[in-house]
C-alpha positions in Angstrom: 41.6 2.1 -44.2 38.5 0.1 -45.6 39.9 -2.7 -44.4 40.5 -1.5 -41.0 36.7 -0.7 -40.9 35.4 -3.4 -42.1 37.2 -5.5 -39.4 35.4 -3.3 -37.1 32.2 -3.5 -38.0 32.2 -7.3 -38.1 33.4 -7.5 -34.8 30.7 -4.8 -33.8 28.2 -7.2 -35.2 29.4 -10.7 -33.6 30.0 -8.9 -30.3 26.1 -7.6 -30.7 25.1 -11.2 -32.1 26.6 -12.8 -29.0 25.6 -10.1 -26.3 21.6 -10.8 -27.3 19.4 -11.4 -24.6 18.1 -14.6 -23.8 13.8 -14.6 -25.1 11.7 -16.1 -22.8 11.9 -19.9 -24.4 15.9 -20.0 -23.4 15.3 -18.4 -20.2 12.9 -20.5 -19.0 15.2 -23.5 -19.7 17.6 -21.7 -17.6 14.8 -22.0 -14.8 14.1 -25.6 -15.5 18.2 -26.0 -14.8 17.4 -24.2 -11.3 14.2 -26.4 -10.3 15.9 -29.6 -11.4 18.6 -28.4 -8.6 16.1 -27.8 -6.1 14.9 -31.4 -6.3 18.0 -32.2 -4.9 18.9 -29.7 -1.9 17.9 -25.7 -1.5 21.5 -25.5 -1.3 22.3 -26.7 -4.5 19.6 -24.7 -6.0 21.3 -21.7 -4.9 24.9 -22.7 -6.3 23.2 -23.4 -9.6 21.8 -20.2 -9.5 24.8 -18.2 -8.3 26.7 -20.1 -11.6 24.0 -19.0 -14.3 24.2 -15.6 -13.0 28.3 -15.4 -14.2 28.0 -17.5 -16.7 25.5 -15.5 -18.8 25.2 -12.6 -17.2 25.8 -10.7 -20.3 22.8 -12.1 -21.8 20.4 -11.9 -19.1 18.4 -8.5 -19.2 18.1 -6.7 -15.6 14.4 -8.4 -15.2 15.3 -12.0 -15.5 18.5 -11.1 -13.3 15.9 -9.9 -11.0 13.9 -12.9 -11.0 16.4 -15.3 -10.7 17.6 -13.5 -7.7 14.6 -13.9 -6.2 14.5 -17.6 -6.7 17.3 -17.3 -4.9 16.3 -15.6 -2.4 13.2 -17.9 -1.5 15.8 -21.0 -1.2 17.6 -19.1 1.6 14.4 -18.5 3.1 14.0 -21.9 2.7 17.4 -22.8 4.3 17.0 -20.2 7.1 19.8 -17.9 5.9 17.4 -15.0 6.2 20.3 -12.7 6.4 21.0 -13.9 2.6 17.4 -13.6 2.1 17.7 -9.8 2.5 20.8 -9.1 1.2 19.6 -10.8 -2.0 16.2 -8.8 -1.8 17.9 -5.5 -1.4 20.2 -5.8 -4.3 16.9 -6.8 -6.2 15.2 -3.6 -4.9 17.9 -1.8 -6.6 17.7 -3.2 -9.6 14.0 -3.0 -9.9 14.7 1.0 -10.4 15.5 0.1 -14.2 12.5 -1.9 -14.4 8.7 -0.6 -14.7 7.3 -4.4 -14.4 4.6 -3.8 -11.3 5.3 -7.4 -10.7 8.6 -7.1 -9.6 8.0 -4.8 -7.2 5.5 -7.0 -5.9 7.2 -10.1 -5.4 10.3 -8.3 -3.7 7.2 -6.5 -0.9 5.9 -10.2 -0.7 9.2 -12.4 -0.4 10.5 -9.8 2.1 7.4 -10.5 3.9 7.8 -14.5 3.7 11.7 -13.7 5.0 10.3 -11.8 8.5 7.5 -14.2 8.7 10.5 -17.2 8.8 11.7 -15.2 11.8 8.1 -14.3 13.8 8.5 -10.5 12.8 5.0 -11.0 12.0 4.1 -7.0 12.2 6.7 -6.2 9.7 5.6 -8.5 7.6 2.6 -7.7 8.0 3.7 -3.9 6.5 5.2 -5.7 3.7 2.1 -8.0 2.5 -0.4 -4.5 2.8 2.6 -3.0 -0.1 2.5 -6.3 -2.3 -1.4 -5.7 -2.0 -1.4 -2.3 -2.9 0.3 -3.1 -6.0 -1.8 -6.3 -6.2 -4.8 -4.3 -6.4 -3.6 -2.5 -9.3 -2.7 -5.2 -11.8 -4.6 -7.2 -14.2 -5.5 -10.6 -12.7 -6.9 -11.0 -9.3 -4.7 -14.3 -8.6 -1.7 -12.1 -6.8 -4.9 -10.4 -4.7 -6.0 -13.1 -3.7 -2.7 -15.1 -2.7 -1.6 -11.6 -0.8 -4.6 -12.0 0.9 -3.9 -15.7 2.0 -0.3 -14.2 3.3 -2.2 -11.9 5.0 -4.3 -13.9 6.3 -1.6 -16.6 7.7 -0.4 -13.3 9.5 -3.0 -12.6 11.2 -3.4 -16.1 12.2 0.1 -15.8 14.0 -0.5 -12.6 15.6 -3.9 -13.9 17.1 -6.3 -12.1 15.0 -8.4 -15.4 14.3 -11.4 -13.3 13.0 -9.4 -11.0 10.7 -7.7 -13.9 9.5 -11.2 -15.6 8.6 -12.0 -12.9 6.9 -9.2 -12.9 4.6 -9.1 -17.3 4.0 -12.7 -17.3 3.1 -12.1 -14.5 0.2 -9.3 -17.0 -0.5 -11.0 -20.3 -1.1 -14.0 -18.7 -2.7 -12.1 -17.6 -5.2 -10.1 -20.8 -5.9 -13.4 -22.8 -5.5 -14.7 -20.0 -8.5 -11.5 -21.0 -10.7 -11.7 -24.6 -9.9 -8.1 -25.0 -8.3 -7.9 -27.8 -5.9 -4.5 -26.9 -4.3 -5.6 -23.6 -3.7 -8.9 -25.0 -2.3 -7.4 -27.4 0.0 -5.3 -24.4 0.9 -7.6 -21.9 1.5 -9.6 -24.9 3.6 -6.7 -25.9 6.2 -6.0 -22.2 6.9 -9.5 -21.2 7.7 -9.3 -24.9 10.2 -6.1 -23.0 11.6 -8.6 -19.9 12.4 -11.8 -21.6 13.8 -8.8 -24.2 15.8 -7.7 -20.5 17.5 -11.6 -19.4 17.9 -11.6 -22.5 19.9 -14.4 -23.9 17.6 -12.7 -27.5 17.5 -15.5 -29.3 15.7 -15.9 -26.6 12.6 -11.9 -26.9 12.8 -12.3 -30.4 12.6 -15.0 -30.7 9.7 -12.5 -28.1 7.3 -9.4 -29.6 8.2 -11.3 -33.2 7.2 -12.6 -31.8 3.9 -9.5 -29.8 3.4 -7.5 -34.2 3.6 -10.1 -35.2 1.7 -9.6 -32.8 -1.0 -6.2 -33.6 -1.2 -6.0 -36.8 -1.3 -8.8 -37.1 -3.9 -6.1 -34.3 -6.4 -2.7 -36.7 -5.3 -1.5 -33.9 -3.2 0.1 -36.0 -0.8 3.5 -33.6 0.3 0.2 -30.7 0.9 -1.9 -33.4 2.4 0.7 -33.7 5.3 -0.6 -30.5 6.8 -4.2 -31.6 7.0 -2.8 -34.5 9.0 -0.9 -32.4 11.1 -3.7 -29.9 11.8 -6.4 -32.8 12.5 -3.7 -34.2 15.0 -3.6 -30.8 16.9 -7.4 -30.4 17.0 -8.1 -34.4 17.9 -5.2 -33.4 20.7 -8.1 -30.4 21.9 -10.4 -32.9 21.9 -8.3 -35.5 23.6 -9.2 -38.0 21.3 -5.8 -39.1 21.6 -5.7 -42.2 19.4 -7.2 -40.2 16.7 -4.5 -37.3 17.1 -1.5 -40.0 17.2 -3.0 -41.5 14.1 -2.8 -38.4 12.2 1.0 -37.1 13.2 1.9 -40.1 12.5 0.8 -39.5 8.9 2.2 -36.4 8.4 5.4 -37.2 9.8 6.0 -40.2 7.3 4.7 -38.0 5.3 7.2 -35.4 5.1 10.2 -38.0 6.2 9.3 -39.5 2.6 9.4 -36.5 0.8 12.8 -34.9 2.5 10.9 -32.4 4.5 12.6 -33.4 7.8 12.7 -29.4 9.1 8.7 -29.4 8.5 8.5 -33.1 10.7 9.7 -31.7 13.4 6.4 -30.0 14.4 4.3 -33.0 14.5 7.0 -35.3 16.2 6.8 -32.5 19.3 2.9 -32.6 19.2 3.1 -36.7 19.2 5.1 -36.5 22.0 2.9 -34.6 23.8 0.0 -37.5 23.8 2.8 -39.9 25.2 3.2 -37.2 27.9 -0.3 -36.6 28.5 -1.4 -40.5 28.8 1.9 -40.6 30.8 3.7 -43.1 28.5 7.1 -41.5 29.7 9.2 -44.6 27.8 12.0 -43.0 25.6 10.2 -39.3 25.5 13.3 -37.9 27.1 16.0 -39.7 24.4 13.2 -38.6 21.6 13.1 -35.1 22.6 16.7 -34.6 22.8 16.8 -36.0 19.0 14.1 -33.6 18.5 16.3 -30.8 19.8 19.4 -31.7 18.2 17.6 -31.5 14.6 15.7 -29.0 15.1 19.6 -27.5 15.7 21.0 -29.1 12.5 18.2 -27.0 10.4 18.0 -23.9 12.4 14.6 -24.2 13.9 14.7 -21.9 16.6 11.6 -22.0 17.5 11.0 -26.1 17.6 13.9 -26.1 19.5 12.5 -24.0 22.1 9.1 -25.7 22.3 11.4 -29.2 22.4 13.5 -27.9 25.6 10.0 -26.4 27.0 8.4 -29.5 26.6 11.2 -31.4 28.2 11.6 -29.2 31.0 7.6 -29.9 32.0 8.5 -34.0 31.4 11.2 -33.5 34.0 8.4 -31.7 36.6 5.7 -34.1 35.4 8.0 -37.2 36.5 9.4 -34.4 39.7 12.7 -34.6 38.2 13.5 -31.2 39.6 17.4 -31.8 38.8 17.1 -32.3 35.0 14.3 -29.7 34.6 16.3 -27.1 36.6 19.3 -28.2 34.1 17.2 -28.3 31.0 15.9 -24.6 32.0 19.5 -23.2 30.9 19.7 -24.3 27.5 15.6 -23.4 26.9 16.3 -20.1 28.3 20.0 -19.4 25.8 17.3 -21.2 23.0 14.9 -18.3 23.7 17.5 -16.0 23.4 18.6 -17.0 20.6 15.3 -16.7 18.9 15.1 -13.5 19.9 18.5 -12.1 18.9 17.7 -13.4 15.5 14.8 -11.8 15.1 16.7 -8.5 16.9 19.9 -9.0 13.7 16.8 -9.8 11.6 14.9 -6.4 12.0 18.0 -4.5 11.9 19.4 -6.1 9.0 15.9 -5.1 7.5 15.7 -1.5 8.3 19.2 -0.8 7.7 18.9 -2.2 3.9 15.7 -0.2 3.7 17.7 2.8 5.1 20.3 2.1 2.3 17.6 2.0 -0.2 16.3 4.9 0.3 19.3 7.2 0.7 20.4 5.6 -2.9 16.7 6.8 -4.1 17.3 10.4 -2.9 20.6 10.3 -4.6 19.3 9.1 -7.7 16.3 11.4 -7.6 18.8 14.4 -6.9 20.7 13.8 -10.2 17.9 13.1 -12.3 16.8 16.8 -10.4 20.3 17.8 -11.8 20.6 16.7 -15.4 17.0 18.0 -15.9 17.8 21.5 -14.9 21.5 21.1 -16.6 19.4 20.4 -19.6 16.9 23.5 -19.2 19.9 25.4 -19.0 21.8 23.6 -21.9 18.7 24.7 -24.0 18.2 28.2 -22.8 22.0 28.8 -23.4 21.5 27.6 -27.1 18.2 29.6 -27.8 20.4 32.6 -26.1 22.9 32.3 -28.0 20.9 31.8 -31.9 18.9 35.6 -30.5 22.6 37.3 -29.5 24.3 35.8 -33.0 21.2 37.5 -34.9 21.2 40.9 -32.9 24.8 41.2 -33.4 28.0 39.6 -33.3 30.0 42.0 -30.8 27.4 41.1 -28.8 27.5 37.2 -29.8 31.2 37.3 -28.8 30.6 39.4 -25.3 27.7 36.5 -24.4 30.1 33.7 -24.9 32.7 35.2 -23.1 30.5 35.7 -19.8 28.8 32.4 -20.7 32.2 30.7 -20.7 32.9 32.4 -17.4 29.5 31.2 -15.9 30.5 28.0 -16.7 33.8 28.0 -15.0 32.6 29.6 -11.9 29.5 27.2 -12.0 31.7 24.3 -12.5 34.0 25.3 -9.5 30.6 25.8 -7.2 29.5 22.3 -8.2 32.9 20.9 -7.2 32.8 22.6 -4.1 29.3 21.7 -3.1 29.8 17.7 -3.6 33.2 18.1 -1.8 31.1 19.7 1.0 28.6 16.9 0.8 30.9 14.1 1.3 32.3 16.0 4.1 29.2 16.1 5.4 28.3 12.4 4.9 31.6 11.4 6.0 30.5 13.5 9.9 27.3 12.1 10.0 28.4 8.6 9.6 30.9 9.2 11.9 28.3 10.7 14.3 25.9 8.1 13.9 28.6 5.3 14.6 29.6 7.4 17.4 26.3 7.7 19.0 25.8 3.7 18.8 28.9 2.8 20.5 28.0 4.6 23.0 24.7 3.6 23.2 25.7 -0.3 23.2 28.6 0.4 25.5 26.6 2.3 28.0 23.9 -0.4 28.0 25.9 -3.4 28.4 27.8 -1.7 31.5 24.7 -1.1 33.1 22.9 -4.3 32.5 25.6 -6.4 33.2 26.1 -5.8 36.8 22.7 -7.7 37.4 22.5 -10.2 35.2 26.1 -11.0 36.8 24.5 -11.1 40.1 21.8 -13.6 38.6 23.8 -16.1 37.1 26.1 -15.8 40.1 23.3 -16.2 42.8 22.1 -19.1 40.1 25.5 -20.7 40.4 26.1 -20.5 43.9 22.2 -22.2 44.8 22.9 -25.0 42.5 26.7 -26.0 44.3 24.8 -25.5 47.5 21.7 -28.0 46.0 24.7 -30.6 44.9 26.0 -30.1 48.3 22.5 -31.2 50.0 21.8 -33.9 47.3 25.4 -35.4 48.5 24.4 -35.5 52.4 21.0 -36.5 51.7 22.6 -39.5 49.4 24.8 -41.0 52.5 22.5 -39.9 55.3 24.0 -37.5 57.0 21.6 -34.3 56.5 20.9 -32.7 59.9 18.0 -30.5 60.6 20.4 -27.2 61.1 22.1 -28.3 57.7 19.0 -28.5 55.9 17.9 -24.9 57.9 20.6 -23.2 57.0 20.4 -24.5 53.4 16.7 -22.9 53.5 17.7 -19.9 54.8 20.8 -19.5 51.9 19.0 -20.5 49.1 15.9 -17.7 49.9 18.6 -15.1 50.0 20.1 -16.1 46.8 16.6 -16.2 44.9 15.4 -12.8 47.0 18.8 -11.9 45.1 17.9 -13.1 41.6 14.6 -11.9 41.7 15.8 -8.5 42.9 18.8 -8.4 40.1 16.5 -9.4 37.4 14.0 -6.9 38.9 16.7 -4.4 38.1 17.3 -5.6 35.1 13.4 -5.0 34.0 13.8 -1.3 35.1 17.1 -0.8 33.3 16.1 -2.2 30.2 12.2 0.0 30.6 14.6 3.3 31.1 16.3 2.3 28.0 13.4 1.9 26.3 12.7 6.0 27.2 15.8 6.8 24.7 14.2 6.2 21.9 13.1 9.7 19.8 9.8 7.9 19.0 8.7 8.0 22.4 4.9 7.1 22.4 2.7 9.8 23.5 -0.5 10.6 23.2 -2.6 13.0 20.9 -1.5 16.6 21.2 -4.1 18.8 23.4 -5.0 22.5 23.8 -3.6 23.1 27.3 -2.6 26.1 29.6 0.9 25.5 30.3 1.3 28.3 33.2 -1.7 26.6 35.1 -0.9 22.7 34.1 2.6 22.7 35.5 1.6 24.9 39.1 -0.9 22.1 39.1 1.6 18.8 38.8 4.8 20.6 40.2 3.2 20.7 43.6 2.7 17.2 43.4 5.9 16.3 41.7 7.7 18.4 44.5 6.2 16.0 46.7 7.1 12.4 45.0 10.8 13.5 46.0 12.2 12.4 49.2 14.3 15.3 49.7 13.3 18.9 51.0 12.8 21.2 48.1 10.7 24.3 47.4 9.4 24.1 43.4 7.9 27.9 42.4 5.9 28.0 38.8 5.6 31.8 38.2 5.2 33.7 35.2 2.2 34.1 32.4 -0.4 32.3 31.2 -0.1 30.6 28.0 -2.2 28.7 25.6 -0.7 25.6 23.5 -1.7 22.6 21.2 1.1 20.2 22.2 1.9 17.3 24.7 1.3 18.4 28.3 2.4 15.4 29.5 5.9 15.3 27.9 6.3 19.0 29.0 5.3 17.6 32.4 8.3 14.4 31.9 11.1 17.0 30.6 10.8 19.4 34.4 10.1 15.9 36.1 13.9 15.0 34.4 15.2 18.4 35.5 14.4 18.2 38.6 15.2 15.0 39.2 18.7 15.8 37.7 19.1 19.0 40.5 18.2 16.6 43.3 20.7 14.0 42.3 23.1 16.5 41.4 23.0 19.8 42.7 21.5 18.8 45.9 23.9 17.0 47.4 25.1 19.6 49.8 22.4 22.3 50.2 19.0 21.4 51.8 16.0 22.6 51.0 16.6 23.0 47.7 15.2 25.4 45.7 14.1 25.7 41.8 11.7 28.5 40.2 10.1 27.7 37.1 9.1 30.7 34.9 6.6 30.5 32.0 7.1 32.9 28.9 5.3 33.7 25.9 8.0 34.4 23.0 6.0 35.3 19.4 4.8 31.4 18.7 7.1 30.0 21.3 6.7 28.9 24.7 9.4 29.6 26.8 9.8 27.5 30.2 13.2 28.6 32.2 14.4 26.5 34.8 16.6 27.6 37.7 17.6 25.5 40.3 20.2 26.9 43.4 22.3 23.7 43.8 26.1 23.5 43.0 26.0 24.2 39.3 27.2 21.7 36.2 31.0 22.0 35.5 32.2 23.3 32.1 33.0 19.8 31.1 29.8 17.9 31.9 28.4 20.7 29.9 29.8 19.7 26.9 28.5 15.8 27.2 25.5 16.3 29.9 22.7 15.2 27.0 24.4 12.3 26.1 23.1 9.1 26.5 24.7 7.7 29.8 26.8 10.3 31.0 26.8 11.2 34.7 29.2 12.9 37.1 28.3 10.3 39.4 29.6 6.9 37.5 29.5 4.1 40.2 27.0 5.8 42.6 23.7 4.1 40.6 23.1 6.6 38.3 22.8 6.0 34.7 23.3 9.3 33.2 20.0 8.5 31.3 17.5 11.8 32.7 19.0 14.9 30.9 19.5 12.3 27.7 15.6 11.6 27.9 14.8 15.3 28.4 16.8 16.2 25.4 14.9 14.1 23.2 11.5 14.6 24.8 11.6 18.2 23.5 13.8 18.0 20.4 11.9 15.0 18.8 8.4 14.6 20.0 7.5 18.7 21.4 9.4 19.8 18.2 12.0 22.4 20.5 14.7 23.2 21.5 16.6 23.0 25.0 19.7 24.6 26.1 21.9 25.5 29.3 23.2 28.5 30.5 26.0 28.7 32.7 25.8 30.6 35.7 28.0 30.8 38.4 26.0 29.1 41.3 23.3 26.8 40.6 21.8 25.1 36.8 20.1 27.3 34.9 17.9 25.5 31.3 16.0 27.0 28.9 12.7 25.1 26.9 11.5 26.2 23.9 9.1 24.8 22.0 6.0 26.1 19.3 3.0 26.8 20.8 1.1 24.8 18.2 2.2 21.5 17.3 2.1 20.7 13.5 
């Protein structure tokens, strides 16, 4: 027996011994490990950090996990994988609930923000930089305020706010010129260039961005030095002093070709071949261009590829290539949509990790809620128990008993109740994915009749272009050819422009789904005498014969009179689409209630009724009796949400046995 225990209290101690955590000497070699990676590739510096997780990820505590991950998540930034980016950053987030370090918290607001930034989802990031400042504010040294402030700056500078971006790089650069830090300085001196260059004040641009080179190269900070040349050649290019603005791409292009940086050459390479485009030197800007494109490819650059194709496109109209820049058109257009689906799977991929974040918060806050008040009732059973043993001990037994009993039936409850709220959970997620199916579904059908059109109409003008080119080639174009080509191809583009015109209003009644439907700020309003007002003109905007009655009381609300206004616009478009059909006039009475704090609006139209089925799917998102007719089943959809989400009511149907009958209800005053 004394053996067996002192076997296990050696192993206890070497299993302890070998579990310690790494102190802050060894885990800073571990970092060295990861930046010696990073000289090589991003990539590698990833691997290497993917490795030193497994390998000692007994030893690492949960903060230098934490930071390591976000190492890794700045490479992917790096490397484009922003999906990894915030995959990474989320698992971080829920880490960080162990932690009580405010800087952790502050780099995961602020690399989040770098991550949308990457992608041009510069008001999100922008959201993200004002937390990291926020917590910024509140720690000891001012260097995090002031760097947020630089991020939040460069934001600004994207969105177009040149003076609030100004604002934000001078408070930047005075404080690195106060602390004597010239990498910040030359910083904090080519961002506010960037902000006069979008004032338009090119020669204060000009004087920074040259002190801002100067600086640089004076410190040996040749990599950050390639940005000063980049930014002089863009505002030299405003000037059109164009030697001066080769001079200086040039620069930074060998620049960051020397140090690796090809993704970040890109940029100059298109502005340098805008100057050979602009003094018409047209040798080789095609082939360079398409090199252009096809790295900017290699490295994800989304957006240098777009600029690349737009560029070549106006080459091809500059030289009156119309053939090559109506071909190039397709891939810039699929390279804008590209861009824009990215940053679409992008914001998605953000929100729903947020959404996951925050239902794992409320879970964790619910059984923290939990154990505390299992604890209060722990300790009140025990002090319970010490009074009933010193009253009596009949009376000790009975309490135990019912105790005991309390416990049993408690225990059963709690079983119950967490059985009913993964049933629960399990509906809703099955609701939710049910709801976006047929959301996506519904707006893919709808949209992709005319886009169909378009690329057909497209298709069908370019074989009839070839067809032209051909006789025009070997001479034999006649007048009536060439007449009748004219008179096709107008029809085809009256087509494309209609189709795409459809496309705008499909997508802008989409839009209208939402719950978050903007509206403005809620008003004191009398409903009875605003709706008699609008109905008579809204009775009018229809092209069919109806008679629209308001009748009923007068009542006063603080709410959204407009929205009240958009839901009976809905309705009665849906009984002139709907119930209509077979009756003219139409008639629908209106009828304004007071109910305690409600208002209550009934509608009551005389047309042919909705059918028990449609009933049971009418407020769905793209249902219609009418499927092929041109109706999206969008306008009862929109009414629903109008009143549930944004008037704060409710809105039902009653089924009658001629004609629609609904029923509004919604608070008189809007919280």
């Amino acid at each position: 027996m004394l053996l067996r225990c002192t076997i296990l209290i050696v192993l206890f101690f070497s299993t302890a011994a070998l579990a310690a955590p790494f102190n802050e000497d060894e885990f800073e070699q571990l970092r060295t490990e990861i930046r010696s990676a990073s000289s090589q590739s991003p990539f590698q510096a990833i691997i290497t950090t993917e490795e030193l997780l497994i390998r000692h990820s007994g030893k690492l505590t949960t903060r230098q996990k934490i930071r390591l991950l976000y190492g890794k998540a700045w490479f992917q930034i790096q490397t484009d994988d922003i999906h990894g980016a915030i995959s990474t950053l989320s698992q971080c987030k829920k880490m960080s609930i162990d932690v009580s370090d405010p800087t952790i918290l502050f780099s995961y607001h602020s690399l989040t923000a770098g991550a949308l930034t990457r992608m041009g989802l510069y008001e999100r990031a922008l959201e993200s930089y004002l937390e990291s400042y926020k917590l910024a504010a509140l720690m000891d040294t001012e260097l995090f305020l002031r760097q947020t402030e630089n991020n939040i700056g460069n934001v600004y500078l994207k969105l177009g706010r040149f003076e609030d971006a100004k604002t934000y790089f001078q408070r930047f650069y005075q404080d690195a010129k106060a602390r004597d830090l010239p990498q910040q300085m030359g910083v904090g001196l080519n961002n506010l260039g960037e902000a006069y260059f979008g004032l338009e004040q090119y020669q204060k641009a000009l004087a920074l961005h040259l002190e801002s080179l100067n600086l640089r190269e004076q410190h040996n900070l040749t990599y950050h030095s390639s940005w000063s040349h980049h930014n002089l050649g863009k505002t030299y290019l405003a000037l059109e002093e164009l030697e001066l603005a080769g001079q200086h791409l040039a620069a930074a292009i060998k620049i960051r070709q020397q140090s690796n940086a090809i993704a970040d050459s890109i940029g100059p390479q298109i502005d340098a071949i805008k100057i050979k485009i602009m003094q018409k030197s047209y040798r080789d800007v095609e082939s360079q261009l398409r090199k252009i494109i096809a790295l900017s490819d290699e490295h994800s650059r989304l957006q240098e590829e777009t600029q690349a194709y737009q560029l070549l496109v106006d080459y091809f109209k500059q030289v009156q290539d119309w053939k090559s820049a109506l071909e190039t058109s397709k891939p810039l257009m699929q390279s804008k949509f590209d861009y824009l689906q990215g940053q679409a799977e992008i914001g998605v991929a953000f929100y729903s990790a947020q959404m996951n974040l925050a239902i794992k918060e409320r879970d964790i806050a619910k059984l923290t809620q939990e154990n505390v008040l299992h604890q209060i009732n722990t300790q009140a059973a025990r002090e319970q128990l010490i009074v009933v043993l010193i009253a009596a001990a009949i009376i000790t037994l009975l309490t135990v008993f019912f105790v005991r009993r309390i416990k049993s039936k408690n225990q059963t409850l709690t079983e119950t109740l967490e059985n009913l709220k993964a049933t629960q959970k399990q509906l809703l997620e099955s609701e939710k994915m049910s709801a976006m199916t047929t959301l996506v579904s519904g707006m893919a059908h709808q949209i992709n009749t005319p886009l169909g059109l378009v690329v057909t109409s497209a298709s069908c003008l370019e074989d009839k272009l070839k067809e032209i080119r051909e006789l025009l080639t070997v001479k034999k174009l006649s007048a009536s050819q060439l007449t009748i080509f004219l008179e096709e191809a107008s029809e085809m583009l009256a087509m494309t422009a209609n189709n795409s015109t459809r496309a705008a209003d499909l997508i802008a009644q989409f839009k209208m789904i939402a719950a978050n439907l903007d509206s403005s700020e809620a008003v004191d309003f009398e409903v009875f005498a605003y709706l008699t007002e609008r109905c008579e003109l809204l009775a009018q905007s229809f092209e069919q014969d109806i008679n629209l009655t308001v009748f009923g009381n007068p009542v006063h609300a603080h709410s959204h009179p407009e929205i009240v206004l958009k839901v009976v616009a809905q309705l009665v478009n849906n009984s002139c689409a709907h119930g209509f059909t077979a009756r003219s006039p139409g008639k629908i009475n209106i009828d304004v209630e007071e109910e305690d704090e409600y208002v209550v609006i009934t509608y009551q139209d005389n047309g042919i009724g909705i059918s028990e089925e449609d009933q049971l799917h009418m407020f769905d998102p793209f249902y219609t009796s009418q499927l092929g007719q041109g109706k999206l089943g969008l306008g009862l959809n929109i009414a629903y949400n109008s009143v549930v989400q944004i008037l704060k009511g409710e809105i039902s149907y009653e089924h009658q046995s001629s004609g629609a009958k609904f029923i509004v209800r919604f608070p008189k005053k809007l919280q």
